[in-house]
C-alpha positions as CSV (number, residue, x, y, z in Angstrom):
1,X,177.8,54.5,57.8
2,X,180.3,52.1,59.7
3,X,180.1,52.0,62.9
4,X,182.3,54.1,65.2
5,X,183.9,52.4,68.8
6,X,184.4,55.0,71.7
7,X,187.9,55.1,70.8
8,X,187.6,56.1,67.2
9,X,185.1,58.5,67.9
10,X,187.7,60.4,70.3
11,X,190.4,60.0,67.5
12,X,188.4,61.6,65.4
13,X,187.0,64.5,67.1
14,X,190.3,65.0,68.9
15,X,192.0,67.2,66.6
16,X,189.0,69.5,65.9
17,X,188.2,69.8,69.2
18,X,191.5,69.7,71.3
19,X,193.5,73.4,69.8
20,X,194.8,74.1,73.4
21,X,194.6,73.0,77.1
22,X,193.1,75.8,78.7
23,X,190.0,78.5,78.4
24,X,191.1,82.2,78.9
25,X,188.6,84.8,78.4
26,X,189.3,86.7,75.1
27,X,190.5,90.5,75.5
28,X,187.7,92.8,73.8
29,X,190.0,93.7,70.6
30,X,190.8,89.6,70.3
31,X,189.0,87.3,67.8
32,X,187.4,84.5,69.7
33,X,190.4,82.2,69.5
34,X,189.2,80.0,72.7
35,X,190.0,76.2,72.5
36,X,187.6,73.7,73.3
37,X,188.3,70.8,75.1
38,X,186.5,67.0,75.5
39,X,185.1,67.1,78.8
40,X,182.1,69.9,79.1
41,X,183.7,72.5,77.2
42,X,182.8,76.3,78.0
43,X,180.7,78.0,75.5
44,X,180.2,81.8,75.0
45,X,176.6,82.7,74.2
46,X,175.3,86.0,72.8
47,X,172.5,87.0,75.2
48,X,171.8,90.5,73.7
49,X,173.0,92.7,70.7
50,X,170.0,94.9,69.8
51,X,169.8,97.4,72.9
52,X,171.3,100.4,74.6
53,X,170.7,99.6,77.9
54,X,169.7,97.0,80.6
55,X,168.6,96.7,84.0
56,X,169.7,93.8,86.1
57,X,169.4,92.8,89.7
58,X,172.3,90.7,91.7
59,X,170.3,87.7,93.0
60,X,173.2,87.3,95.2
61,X,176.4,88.7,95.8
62,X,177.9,89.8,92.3
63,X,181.9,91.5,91.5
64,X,182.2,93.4,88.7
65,X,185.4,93.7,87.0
66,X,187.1,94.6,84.0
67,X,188.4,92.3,81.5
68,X,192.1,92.1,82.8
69,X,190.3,91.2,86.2
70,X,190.6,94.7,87.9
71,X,188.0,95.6,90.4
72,X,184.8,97.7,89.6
73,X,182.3,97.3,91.8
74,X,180.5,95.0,94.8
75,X,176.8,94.1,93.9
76,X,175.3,92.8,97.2
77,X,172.4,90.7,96.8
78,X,169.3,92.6,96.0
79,X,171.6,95.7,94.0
80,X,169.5,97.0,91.3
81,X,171.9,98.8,88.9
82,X,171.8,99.9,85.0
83,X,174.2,99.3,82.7
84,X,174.3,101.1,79.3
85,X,176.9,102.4,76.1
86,X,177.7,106.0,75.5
87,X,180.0,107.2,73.6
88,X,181.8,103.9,73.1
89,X,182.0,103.1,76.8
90,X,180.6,100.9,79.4
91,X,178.4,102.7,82.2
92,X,178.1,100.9,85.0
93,X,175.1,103.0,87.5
94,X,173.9,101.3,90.9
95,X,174.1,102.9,94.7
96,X,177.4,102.1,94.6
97,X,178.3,105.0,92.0
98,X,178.7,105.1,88.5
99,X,182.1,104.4,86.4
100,X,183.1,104.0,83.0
101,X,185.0,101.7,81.2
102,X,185.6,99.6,77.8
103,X,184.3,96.2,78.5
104,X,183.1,94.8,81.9
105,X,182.4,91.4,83.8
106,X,179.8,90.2,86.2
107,X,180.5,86.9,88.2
108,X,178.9,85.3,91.4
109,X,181.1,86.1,94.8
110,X,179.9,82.1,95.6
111,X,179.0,79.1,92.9
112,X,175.5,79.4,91.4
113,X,174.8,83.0,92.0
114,X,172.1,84.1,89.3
115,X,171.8,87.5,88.2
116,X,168.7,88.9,86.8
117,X,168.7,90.8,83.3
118,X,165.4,92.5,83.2
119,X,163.4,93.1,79.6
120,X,165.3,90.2,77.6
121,X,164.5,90.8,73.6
122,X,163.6,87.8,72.5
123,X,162.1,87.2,68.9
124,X,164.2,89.7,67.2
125,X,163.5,90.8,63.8
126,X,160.2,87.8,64.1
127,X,156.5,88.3,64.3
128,X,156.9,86.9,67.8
129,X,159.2,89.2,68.8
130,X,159.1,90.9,72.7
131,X,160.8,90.9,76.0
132,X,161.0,88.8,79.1
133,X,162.6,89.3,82.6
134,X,165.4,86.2,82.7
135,X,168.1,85.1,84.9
136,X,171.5,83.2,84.1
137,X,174.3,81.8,85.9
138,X,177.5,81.9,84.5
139,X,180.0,84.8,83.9
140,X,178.5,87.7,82.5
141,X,180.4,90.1,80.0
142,X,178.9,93.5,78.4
143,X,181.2,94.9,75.8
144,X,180.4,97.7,73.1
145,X,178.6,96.2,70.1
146,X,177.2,97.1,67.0
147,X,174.8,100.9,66.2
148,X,175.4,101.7,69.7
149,X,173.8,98.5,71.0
150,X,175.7,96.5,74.6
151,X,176.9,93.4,73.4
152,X,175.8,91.0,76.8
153,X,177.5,87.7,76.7
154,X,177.0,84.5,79.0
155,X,180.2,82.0,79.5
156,X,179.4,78.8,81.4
157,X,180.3,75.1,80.5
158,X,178.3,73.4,77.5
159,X,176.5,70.7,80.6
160,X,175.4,74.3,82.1
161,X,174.4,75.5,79.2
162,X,172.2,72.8,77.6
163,X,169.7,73.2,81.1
164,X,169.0,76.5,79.6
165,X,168.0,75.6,76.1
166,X,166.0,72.1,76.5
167,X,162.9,74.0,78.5
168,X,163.3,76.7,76.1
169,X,162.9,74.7,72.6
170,X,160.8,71.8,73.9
171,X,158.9,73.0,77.0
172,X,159.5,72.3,80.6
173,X,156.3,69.9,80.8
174,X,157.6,67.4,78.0
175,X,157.5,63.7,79.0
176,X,161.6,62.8,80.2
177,X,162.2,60.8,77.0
178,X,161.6,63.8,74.9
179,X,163.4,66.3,77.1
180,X,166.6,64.0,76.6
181,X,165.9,63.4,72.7
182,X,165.9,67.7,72.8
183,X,169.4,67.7,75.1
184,X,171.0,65.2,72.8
185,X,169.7,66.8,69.6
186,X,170.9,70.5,71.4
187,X,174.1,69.2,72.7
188,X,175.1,68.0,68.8
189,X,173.7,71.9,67.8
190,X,176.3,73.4,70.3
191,X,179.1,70.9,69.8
192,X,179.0,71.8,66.1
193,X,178.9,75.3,66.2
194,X,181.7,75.1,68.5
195,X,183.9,73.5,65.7
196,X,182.5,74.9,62.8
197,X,181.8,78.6,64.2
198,X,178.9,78.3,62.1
199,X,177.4,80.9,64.3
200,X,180.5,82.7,65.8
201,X,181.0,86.5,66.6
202,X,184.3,88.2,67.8
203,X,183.1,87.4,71.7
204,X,180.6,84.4,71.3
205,X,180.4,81.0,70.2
206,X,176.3,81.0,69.3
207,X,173.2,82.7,70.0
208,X,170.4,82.7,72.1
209,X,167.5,82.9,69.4
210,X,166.0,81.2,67.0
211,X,169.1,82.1,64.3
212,X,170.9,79.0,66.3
213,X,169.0,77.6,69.3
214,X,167.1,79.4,71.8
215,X,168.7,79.9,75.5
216,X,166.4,81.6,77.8
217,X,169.2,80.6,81.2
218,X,167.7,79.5,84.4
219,X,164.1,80.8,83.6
220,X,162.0,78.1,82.2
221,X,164.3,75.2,84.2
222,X,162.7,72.7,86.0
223,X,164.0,69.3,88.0
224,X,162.7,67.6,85.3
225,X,164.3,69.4,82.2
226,X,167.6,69.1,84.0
227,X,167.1,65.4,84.9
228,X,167.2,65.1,80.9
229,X,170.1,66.8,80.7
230,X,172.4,64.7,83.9
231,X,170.9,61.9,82.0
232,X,172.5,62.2,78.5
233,X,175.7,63.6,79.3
234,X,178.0,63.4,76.9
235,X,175.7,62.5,74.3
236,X,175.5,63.7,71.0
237,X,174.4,62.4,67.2
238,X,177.0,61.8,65.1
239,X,177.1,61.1,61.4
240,X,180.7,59.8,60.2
241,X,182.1,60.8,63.3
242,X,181.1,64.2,63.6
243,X,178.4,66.2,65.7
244,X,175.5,67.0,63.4
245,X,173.8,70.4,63.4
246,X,170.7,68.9,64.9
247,X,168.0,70.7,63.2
248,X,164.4,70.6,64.8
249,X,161.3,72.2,64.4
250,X,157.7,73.0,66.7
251,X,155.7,70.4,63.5
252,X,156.2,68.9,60.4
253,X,152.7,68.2,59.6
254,X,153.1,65.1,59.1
255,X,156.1,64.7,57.4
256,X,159.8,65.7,57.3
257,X,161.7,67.8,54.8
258,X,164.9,67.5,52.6
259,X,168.0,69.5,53.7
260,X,168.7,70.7,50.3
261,X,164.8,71.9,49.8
262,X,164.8,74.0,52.7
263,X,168.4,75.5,53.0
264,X,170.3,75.5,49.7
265,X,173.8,76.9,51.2
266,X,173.3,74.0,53.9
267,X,173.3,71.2,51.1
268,X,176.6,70.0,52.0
269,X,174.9,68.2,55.4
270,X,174.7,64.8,54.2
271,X,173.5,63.6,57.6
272,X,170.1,64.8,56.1
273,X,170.0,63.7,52.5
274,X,166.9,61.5,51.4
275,X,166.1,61.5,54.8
276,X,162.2,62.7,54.6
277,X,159.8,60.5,55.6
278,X,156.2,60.4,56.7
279,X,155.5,60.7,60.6
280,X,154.7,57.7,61.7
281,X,155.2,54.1,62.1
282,X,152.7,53.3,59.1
283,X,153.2,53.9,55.3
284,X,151.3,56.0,53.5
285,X,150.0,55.8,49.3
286,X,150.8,59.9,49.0
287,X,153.1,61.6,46.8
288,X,153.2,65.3,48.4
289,X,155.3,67.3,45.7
290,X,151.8,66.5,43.4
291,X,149.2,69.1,44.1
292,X,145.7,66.6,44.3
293,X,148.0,64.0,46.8
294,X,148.5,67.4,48.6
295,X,144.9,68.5,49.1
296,X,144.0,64.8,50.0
297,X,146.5,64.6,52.6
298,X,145.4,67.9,54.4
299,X,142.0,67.1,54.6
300,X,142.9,63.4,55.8
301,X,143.2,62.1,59.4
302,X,146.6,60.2,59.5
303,X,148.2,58.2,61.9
304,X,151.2,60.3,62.3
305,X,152.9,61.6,65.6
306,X,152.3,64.9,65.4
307,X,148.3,64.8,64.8
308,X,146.2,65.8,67.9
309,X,144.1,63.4,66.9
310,X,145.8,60.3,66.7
311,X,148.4,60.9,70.3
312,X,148.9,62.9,73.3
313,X,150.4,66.3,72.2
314,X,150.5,69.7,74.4
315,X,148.3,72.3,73.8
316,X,150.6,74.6,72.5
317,X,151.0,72.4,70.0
318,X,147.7,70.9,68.6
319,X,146.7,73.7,66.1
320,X,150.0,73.4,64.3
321,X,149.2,70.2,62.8
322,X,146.5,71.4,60.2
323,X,146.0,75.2,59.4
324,X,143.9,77.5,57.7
325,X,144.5,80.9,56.4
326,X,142.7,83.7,54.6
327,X,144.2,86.7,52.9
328,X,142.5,89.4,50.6
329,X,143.5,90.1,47.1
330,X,144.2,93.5,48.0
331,X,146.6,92.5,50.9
332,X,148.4,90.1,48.8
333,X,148.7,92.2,46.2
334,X,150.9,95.0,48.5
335,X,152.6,92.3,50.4
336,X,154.3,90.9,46.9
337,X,154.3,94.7,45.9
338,X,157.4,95.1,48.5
339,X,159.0,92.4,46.2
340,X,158.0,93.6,43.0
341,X,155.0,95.2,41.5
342,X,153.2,92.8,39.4
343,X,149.7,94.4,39.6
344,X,146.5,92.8,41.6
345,X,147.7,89.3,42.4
346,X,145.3,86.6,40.7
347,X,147.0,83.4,41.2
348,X,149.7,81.2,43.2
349,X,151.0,78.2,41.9
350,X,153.3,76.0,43.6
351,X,156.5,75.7,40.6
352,X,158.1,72.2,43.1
353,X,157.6,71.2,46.4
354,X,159.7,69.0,48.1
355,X,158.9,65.5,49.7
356,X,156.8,67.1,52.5
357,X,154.5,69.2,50.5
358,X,155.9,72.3,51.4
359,X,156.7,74.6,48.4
360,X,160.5,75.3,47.4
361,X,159.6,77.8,44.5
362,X,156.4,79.5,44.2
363,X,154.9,81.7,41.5
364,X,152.6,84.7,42.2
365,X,150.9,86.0,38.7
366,X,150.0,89.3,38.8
367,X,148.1,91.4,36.1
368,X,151.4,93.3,34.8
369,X,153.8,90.6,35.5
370,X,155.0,87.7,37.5
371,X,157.4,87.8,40.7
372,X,159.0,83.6,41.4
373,X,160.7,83.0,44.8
374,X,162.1,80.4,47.1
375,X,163.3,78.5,48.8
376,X,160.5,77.8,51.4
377,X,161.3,80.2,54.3
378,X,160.9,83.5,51.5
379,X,157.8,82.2,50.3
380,X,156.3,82.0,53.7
381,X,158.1,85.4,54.5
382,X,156.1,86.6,52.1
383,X,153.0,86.9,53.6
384,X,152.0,89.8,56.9
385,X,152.7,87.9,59.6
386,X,155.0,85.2,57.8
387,X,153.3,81.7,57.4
388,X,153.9,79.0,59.7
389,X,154.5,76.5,56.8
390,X,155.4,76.3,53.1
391,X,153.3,73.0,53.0
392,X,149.9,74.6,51.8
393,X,147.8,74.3,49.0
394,X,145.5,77.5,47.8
395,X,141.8,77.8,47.4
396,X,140.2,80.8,46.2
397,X,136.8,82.9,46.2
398,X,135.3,85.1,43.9
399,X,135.5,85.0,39.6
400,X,138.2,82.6,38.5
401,X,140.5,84.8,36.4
402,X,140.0,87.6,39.6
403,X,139.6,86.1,42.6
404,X,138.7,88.0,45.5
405,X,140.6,86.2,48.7
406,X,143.3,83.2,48.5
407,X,142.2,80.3,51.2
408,X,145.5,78.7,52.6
409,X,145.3,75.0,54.0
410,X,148.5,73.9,55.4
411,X,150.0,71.7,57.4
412,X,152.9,72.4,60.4
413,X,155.1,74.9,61.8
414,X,158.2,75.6,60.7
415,X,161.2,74.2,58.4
416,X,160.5,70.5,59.0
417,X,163.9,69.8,58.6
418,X,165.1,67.0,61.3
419,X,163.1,66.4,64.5
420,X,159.9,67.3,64.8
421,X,159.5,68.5,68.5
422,X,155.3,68.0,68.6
423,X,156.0,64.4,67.3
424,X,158.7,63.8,69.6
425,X,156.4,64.8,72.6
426,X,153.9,62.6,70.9
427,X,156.0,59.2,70.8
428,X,157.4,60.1,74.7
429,X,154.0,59.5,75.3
430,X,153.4,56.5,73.4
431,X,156.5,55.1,75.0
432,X,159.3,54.8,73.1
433,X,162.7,56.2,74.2
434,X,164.5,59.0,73.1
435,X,167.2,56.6,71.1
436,X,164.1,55.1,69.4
437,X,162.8,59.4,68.8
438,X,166.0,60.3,67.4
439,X,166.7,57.4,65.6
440,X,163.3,57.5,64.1
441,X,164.5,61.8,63.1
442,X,168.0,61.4,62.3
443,X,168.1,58.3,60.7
444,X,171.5,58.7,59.1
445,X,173.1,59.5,62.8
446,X,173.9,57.4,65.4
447,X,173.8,58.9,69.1
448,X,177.3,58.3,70.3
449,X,179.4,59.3,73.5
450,X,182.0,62.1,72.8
451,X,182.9,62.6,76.5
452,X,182.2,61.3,79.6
């Protein structure tokens, strides 16, 4: 890739990024046409979609209005009050009264007020799936959404935003340089799905989930976490002069995966092309799309980042390295049954893996038939709760041709696509900087200014 000067990077981001001069806030039966400007532009997050109802609390003194700006209500700091849809309209309930109307706004009476949104879902449609009491600055709009649910959407600047999501995906104990390797790699996330609307609704620019990257507001913020933010403002990696959708995941176990093994329709992201590699600062005599390099490498101790072993990771984080797994014949056998019915499941054979290990088309032989699937994400989604990783290699107990349990042995958490967040702790600790950690996960990107 050539390298980009300051002044080509504007020219080239300018007429993506520059469609108008000014934010207004879209009327509820207008597509989310907003323009987004260079310096800290706002983004509209999707908070909630899948509820009737929520509770929240005015941490200060809150307004309420509707969408043309005409007053609702007064919140005074410590207001309790319930907001819900019925019939296609907003209810707005406190001890100030109760009112109706189509779509309603909550802002701050003074500059970072927070309101409290009690009962958060979080985890939707995931085995991790529940609920947690969070709080958010920014302006606050509830608008009918899909099946009944209240559509809750946060608008603040991107520079607000990014304090909301580093804590969230990374942790609010990481060492500094990993913090700012996550606000970099999250600021290229948000930047891109500004321009691309990759993850765009009518009302919001991206979620708040794991479908995009998780926000979880003022909750999990620390000094720290925002200190990594201040301290990269501005920053984002670029790969011929665009923002990249900085992927990340909790581990790769040891090494990172292809873009076009994991996410077929995503194949067009060049930034991630042949960019797989092992771990670590060493090289390493395994080829992991071969079954026996496979099993060697899972029962071997390597010098990579993201082993417990070999540096400083968090707790959360040191059993995702190496797995084990046992399922039943009997629970297989129903689990591929909701796929297709192939009979008592007697055998799982990896069809190719890609550079990591982790399986990209598996086939599960049944008695009566066979049922193929992929890529790596449906295999794992196969199994009650889903797996953490494709990259596993399967024992089994009991006769040969009938075997009575499956034994998994895996390695890592998640896609392993881009940065691996547990190795990124891991070389924070070790000391190298977060230029050297994203250089070292995004090898085909350059970290770039895109405004000051």
């Amino acid at each position: 890739m050539l390298p980009f000067s300051e002044n080509r990077i504007f020219a080239s981001l300018l007429p993506l990024l520059l469609a108008g001069c000014s934010f207004q806030t879209p009327s509820p039966k207008t597509p989310n046409t907003h323009p987004i400007g260079l310096n800290n532009p706002p983004i509209q997050v999707l908070l909630i979609n899948s509820v009737p109802e929520i509770t929240i609390v005015a941490n200060a003194n809150w307004k309420v209005e509707t969408l043309e700006e005409n007053p609702v209500a007064e919140l005074p700091r410590g207001t309790t009050a319930t907001i819900s849809l019925k019939e296609g309209r907003i209810i707005l309930e406190s001890a100030g009264g109760k009112s109706r109307h189509a779509a309603i706004r909550l802002e701050s009476a003074a500059p970072g007020g927070v309101l409290e949104i009690k009962k958060v879902p979080y985890g939707v449609g995931w085995w991790w799936a529940g609920t947690q009491d969070r709080t958010y600055e920014g302006r606050i709009e509830v608008r009918p959404g899909a099946k009944d649910f209240l559509e809750v959407i946060v608008v603040l600047p991107l520079e607000d935003y990014l304090p909301g999501v580093v804590p969230t995906e990374i942790g609010p104990t990481s060492p500094q340089e990993a913090l700012r390797a996550q606000a970099v790699a999250a600021r290229s996330e948000a930047l891109m799905a500004l321009i691309t609307k990759k993850y765009a609704g009518a009302n919001y620019d991206i979620g708040s989930d794991v479908e995009s990257q998780a926000f979880s507001g003022n909750t999990k913020r620390t000094a720290q976490s925002d200190e990594s933010v201040r301290a990269t403002r501005g920053l984002a990696l670029l790969y011929e002069g665009r923002p990249i959708s900085a992927f990340y995941a909790s581990s790769c176990g040891g090494h990172t995966e292809d873009i076009r093994n994991v996410w077929p329709n995503r194949a067009g992201e060049k930034a991630y092309w042949n960019t797989a590699v092992f771990d670590g600062d060493e090289k390493f005599n395994y080829d992991l799309t071969r079954e026996d390099d496979l099993g060697r490498w899972l029962t071997a101790d390597p010098k990579v980042f993201c082993n417990p072993s070999k540096f400083e990771v968090p707790n959360w984080a040191s059993k995702n390295f190496r797995c084990e797994r046992e399922v039943t014949a009997e629970e297989l056998s129903k689990w591929v049954a909701s796929h297709k019915d192939i009979g008592r499941v007697v055998a799982i054979r990896a069809l190719k893996r890609g550079p990591s290990g982790r399986m990209i088309e598996a086939e599960f032989k049944g008695e009566k038939d066979l049922f193929i699937i992929g890529p790596e994400l449906a295999i794992r989604q196969v199994f009650e709760p889903p797996l953490k990783s494709a990259a596993f290699v399967v024992d089994t107990q009991g006769p040969a041709e009938r075997p009575e349990r499956f034994i998994l042995r895996g390695a890592g958490w998640g896609h392993g696509v881009g940065m691996c967040q547990t190795g990124a702790i891991a070389m924070a600790h070790a000391g190298k900087t977060f230029r050297e950690i994203l250089a070292h996960y995004y090898p085909s990107s350059r970290v770039e200014t895109v405004y000051p």
